[in-house]
Short mmCIF file of the C-alpha atoms (twelve columns), coordinates in Angstrom:
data_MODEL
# 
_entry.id   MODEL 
# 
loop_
_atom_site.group_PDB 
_atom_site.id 
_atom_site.type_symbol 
_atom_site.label_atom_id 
_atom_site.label_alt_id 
_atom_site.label_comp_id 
_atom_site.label_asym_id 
_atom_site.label_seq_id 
_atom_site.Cartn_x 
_atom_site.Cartn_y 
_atom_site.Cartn_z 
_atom_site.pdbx_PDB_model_num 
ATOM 1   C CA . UNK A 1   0.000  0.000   0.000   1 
ATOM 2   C CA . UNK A 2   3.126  2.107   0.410   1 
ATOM 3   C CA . UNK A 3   4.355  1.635   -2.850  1 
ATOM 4   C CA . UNK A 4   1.171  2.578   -4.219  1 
ATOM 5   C CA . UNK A 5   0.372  5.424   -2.312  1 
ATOM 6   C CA . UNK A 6   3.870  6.727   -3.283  1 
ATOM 7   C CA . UNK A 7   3.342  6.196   -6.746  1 
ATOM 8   C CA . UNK A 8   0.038  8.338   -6.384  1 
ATOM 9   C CA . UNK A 9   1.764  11.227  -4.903  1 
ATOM 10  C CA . UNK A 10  4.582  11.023  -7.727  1 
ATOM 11  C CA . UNK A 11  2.014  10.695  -10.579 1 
ATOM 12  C CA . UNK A 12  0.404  14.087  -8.869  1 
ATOM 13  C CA . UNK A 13  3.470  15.831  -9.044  1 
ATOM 14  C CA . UNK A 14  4.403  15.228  -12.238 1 
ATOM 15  C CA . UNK A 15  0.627  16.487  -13.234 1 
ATOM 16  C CA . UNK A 16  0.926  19.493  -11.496 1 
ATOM 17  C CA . UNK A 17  4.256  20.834  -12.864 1 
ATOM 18  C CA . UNK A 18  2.994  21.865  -16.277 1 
ATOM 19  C CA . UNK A 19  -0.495 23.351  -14.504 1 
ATOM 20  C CA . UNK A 20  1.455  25.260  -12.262 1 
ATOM 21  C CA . UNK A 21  3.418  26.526  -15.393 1 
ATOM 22  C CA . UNK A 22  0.409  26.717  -17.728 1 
ATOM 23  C CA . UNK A 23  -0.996 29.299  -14.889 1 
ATOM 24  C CA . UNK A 24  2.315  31.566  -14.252 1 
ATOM 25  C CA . UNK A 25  2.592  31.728  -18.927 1 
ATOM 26  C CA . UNK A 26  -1.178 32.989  -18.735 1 
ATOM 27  C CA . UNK A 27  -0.395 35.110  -15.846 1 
ATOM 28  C CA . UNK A 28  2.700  37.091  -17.566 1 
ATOM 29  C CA . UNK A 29  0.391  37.873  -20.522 1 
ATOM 30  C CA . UNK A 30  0.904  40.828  -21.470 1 
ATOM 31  C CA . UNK A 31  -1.188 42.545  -24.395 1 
ATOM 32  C CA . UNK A 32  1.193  45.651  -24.733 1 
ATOM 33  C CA . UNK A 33  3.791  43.753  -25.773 1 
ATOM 34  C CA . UNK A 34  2.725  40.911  -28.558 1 
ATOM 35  C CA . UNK A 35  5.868  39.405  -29.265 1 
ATOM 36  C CA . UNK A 36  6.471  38.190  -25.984 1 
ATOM 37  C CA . UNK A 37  2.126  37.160  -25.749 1 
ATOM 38  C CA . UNK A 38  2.906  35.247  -28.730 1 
ATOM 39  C CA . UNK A 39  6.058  33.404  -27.398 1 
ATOM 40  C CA . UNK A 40  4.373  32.718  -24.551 1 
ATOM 41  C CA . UNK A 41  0.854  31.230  -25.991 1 
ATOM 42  C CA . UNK A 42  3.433  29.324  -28.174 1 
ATOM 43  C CA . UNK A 43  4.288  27.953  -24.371 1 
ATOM 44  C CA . UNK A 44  1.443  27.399  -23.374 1 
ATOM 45  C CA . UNK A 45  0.369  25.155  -26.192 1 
ATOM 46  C CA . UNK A 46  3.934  23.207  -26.235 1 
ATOM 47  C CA . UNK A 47  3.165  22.385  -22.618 1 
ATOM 48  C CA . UNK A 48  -0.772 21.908  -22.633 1 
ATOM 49  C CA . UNK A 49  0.112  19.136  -25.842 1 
ATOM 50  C CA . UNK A 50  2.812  17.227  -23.837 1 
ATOM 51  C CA . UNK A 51  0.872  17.279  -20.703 1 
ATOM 52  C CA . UNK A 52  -2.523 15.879  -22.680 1 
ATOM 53  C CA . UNK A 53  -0.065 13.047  -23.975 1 
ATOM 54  C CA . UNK A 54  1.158  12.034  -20.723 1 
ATOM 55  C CA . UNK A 55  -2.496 11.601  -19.756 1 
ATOM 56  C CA . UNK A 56  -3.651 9.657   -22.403 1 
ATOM 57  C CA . UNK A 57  -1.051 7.522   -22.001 1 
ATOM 58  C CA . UNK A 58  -1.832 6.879   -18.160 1 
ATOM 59  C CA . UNK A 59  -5.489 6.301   -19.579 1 
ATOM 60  C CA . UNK A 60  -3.741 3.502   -21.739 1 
ATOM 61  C CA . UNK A 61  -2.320 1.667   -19.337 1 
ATOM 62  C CA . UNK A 62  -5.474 1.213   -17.736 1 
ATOM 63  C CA . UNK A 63  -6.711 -0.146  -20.695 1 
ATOM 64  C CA . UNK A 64  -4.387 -2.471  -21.951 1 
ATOM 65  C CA . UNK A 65  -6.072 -5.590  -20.980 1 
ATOM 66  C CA . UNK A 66  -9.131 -4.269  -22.815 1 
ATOM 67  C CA . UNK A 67  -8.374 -5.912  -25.952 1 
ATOM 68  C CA . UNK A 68  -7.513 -2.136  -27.802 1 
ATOM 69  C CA . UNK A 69  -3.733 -2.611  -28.360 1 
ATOM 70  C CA . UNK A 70  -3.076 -5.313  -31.470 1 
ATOM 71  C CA . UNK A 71  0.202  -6.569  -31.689 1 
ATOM 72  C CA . UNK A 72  1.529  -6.535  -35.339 1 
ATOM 73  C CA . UNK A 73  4.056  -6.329  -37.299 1 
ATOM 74  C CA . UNK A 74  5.733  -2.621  -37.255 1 
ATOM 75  C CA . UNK A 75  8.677  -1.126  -39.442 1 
ATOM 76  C CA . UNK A 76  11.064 -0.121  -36.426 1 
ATOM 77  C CA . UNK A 77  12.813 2.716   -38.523 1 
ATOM 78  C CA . UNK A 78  9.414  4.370   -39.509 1 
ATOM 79  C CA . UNK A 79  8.348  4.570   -36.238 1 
ATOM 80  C CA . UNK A 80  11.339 6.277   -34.974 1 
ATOM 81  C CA . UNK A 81  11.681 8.606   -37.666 1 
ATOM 82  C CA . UNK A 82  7.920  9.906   -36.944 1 
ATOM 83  C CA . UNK A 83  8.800  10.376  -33.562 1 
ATOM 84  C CA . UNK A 84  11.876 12.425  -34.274 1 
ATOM 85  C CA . UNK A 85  10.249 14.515  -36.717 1 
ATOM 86  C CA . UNK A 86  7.165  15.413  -34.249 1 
ATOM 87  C CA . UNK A 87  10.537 16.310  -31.836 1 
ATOM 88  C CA . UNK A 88  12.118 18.676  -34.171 1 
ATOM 89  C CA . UNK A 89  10.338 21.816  -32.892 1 
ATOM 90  C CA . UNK A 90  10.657 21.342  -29.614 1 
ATOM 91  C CA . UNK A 91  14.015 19.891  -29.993 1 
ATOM 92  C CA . UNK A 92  14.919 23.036  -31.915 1 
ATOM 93  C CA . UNK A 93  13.185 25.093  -29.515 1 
ATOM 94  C CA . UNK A 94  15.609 24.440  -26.737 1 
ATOM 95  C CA . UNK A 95  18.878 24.713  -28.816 1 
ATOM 96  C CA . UNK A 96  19.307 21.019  -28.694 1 
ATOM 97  C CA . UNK A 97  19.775 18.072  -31.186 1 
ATOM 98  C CA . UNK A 98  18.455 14.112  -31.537 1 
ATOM 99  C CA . UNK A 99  21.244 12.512  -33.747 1 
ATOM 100 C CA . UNK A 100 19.549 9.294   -35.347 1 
ATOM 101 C CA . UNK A 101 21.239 6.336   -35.737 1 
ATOM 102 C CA . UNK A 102 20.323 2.586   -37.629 1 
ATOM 103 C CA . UNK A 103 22.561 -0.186  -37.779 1 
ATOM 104 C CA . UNK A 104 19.623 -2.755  -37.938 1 
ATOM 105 C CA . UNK A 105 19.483 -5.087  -40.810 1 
ATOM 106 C CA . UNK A 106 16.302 -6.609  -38.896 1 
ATOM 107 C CA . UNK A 107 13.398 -4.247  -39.759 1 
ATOM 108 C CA . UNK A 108 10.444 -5.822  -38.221 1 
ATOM 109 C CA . UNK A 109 9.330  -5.923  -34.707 1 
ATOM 110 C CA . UNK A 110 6.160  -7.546  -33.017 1 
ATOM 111 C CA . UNK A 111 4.896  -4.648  -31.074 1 
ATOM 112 C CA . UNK A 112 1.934  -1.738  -31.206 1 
ATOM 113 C CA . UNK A 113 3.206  0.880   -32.995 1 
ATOM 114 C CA . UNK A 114 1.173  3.705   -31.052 1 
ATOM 115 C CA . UNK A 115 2.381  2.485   -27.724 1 
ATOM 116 C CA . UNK A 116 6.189  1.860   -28.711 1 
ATOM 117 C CA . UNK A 117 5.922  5.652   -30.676 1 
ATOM 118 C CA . UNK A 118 4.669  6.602   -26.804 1 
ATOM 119 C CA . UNK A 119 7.758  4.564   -25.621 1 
ATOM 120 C CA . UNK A 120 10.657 6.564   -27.701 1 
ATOM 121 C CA . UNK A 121 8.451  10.165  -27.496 1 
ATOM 122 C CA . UNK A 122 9.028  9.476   -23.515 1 
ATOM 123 C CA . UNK A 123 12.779 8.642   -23.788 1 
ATOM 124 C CA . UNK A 124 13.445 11.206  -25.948 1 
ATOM 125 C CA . UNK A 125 11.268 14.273  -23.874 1 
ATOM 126 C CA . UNK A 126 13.435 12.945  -21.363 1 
ATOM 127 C CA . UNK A 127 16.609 13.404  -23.172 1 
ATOM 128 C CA . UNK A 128 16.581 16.700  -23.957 1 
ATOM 129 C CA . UNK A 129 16.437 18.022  -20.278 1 
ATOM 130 C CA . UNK A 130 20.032 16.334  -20.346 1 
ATOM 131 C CA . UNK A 131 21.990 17.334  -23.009 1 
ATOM 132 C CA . UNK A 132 23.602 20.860  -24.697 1 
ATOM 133 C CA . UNK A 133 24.672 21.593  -28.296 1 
ATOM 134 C CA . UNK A 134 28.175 19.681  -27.540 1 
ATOM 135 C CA . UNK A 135 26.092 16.692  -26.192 1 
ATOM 136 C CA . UNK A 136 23.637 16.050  -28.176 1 
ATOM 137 C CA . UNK A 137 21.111 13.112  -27.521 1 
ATOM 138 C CA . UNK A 138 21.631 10.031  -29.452 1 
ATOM 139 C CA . UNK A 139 18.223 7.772   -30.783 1 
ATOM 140 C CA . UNK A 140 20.008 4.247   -31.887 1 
ATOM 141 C CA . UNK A 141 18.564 1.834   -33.240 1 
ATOM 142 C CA . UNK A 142 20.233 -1.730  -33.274 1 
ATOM 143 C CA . UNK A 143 20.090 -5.775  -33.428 1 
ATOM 144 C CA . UNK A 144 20.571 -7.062  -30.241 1 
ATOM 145 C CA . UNK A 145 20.988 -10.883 -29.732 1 
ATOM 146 C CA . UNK A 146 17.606 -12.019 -31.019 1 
ATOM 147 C CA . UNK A 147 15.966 -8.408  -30.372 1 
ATOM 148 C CA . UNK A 148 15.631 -5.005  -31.836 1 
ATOM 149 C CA . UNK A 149 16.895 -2.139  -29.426 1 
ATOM 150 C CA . UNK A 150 15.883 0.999   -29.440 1 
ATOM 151 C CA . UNK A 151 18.011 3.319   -27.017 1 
ATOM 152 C CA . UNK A 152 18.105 7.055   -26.800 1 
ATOM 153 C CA . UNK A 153 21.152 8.408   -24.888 1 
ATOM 154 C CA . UNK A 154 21.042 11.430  -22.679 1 
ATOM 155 C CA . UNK A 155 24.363 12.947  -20.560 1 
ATOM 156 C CA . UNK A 156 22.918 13.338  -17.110 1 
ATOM 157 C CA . UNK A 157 23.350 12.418  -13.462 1 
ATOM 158 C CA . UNK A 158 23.543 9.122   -12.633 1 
ATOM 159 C CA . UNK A 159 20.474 7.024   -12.523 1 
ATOM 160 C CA . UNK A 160 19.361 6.060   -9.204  1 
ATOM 161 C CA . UNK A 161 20.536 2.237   -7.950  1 
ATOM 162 C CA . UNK A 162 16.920 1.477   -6.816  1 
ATOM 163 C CA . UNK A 163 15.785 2.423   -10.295 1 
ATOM 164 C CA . UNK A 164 18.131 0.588   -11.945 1 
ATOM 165 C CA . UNK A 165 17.310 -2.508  -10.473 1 
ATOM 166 C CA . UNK A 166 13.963 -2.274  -10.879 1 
ATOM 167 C CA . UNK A 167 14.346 -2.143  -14.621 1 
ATOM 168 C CA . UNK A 168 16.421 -4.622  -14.680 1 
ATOM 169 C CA . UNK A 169 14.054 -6.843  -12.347 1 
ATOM 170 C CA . UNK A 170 11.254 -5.523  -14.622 1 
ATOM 171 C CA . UNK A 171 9.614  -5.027  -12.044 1 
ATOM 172 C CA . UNK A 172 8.762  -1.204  -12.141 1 
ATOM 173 C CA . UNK A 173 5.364  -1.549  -11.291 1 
ATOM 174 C CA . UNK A 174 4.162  2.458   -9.889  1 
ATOM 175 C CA . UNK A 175 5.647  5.957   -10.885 1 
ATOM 176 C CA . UNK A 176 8.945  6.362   -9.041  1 
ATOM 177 C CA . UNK A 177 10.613 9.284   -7.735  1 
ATOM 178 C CA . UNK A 178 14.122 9.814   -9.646  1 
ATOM 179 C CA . UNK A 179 15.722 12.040  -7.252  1 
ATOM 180 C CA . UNK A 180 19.049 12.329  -8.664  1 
ATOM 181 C CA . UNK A 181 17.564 13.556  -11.934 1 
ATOM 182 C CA . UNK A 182 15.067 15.959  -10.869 1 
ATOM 183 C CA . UNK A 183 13.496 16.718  -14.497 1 
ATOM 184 C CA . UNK A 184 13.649 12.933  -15.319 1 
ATOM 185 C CA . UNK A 185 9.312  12.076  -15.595 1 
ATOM 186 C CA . UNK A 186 9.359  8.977   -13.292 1 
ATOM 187 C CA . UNK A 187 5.449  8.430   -14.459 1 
ATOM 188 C CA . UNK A 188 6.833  8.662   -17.895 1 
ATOM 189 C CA . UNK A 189 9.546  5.877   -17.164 1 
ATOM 190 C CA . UNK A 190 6.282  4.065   -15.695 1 
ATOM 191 C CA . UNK A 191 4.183  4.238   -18.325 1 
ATOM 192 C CA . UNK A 192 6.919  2.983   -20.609 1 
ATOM 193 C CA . UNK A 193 8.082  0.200   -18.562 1 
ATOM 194 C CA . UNK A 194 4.034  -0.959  -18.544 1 
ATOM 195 C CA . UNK A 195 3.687  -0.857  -22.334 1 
ATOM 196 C CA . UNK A 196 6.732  -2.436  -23.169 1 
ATOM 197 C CA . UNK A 197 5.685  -5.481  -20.551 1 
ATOM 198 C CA . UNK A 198 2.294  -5.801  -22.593 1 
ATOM 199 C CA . UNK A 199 4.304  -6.112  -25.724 1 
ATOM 200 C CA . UNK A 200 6.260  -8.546  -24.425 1 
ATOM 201 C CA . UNK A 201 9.502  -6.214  -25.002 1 
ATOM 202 C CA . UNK A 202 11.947 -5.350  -22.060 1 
ATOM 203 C CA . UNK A 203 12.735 -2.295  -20.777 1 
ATOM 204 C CA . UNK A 204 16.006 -1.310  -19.468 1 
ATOM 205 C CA . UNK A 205 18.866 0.818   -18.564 1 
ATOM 206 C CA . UNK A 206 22.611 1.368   -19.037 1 
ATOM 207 C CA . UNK A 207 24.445 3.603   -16.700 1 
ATOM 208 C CA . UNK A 208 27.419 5.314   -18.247 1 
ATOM 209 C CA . UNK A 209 29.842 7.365   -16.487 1 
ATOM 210 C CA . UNK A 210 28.708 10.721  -18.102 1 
ATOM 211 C CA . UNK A 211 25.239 9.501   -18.339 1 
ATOM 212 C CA . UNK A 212 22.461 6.810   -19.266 1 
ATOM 213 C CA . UNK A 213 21.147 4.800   -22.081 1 
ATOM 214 C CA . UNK A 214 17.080 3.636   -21.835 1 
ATOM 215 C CA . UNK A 215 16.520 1.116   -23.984 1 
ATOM 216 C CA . UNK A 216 13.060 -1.339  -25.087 1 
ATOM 217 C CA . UNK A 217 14.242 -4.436  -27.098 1 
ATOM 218 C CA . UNK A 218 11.405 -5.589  -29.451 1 
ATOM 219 C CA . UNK A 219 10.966 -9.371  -29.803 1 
ATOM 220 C CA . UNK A 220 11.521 -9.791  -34.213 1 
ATOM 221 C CA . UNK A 221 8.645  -10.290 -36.260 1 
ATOM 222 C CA . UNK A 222 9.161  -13.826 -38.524 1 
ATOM 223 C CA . UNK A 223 7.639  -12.205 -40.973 1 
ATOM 224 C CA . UNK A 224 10.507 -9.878  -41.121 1 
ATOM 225 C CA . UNK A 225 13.752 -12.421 -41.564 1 
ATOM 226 C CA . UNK A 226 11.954 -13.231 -44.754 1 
ATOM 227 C CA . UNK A 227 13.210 -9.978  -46.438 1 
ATOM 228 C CA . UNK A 228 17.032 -9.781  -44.751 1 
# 
């Protein structure tokens, strides 16, 4: 009961973050000066968008046992390339950069391709709050063993042991406080960690001394080994 209230009270916070900063934008408003009204309702939007994601995606989880989520065959690359292009503004936005990188010769994973795009959209959101122009944040994809692995790299503080092991227990099972990387989105590392268990794909970690690597690797579609 603990664990769950915890989780709760971590979800909440997480919620209330972009509100809070929804209200001070609409606050600072100021119609005798439209540049900095539009910049700012340019804000508020950015925010409102990401915070409406991160709530359907809780909603999702909810519902995965509801029969909604069909598990197909899904071009890895194409996936990942959407996501990085619906990243570019806000990427751009905060002087920062997603390098893209494929060295997969398997193409085909069995997975949902609207809750794996959810899956890279949170690594990646959680990237950029750890990287500069000289670091930029690395989206690989890759064969691994009998998998696909997807893995976006960021450069910042050290993820927590508890988390780690979690992850690598896959047993993340409630929002988790990350408190070594205050911007990290703990509910967002939930939420991923639940849809990648419903696809039958693992999620995990690697800790790096000037940084960390999360990674989901995708179980290979058969029907994709019939075009390598």
């Amino acid at each position: 009961m603990h664990l769950e209230v915890n989780g709760i009270l971590v979800a909440a916070h997480e919620l209330k973050a972009p509100l809070a900063l929804m209200r001070q934008l609409a606050l600072s408003l100021d119609p005798a000066d439209p540049a900095l009204t539009k910049q700012y309702q340019k804000r508020l939007i950015d925010v409102s968008e990401r915070s409406l994601k991160q709530i359907n995606d809780l909603t999702k989880v909810a519902r995965l046992e509801d029969g909604l989520f069909e598990m197909e065959p899904v071009a890895v690359r194409g996936v990942v390339e959407e996501v990085s292009s619906e990243l570019t503004k806000l990427f751009d936005a905060n002087s920062r950069r997603l390098d893209l990188k494929f060295t997969n010769r398997q193409r085909l994973a069995v997975a949902n391709r609207d809750l794996l795009s959810s899956i890279i959209y949170n690594f990646c959101t959680n990237a950029i709050k750890y990287s500069d122009a000289e670091t930029a944040s690395r989206l690989i994809v890759k064969d691994y063993r009998d998998k696909i692995r997807i893995a976006v790299r960021d450069f910042g503080p050290a993820l927590p042991s508890a988390v780690y092991e979690k992850l690598k227990a896959d047993s993340l099972d409630s929002p988790v406080d990350i408190s070594f990387r205050p911007d990290s989105s703990g509910l967002g590392l939930y939420i991923s960690s639940q849809f990648a268990k419903f696809m039958h794909a693992r999620l995990g970690a690697v800790r790096h001394r000037d940084g960390t690597s999360f990674f989901v690797d995708l179980p290979i579609s058969c029907q994709g080994t019939l075009f390598v």
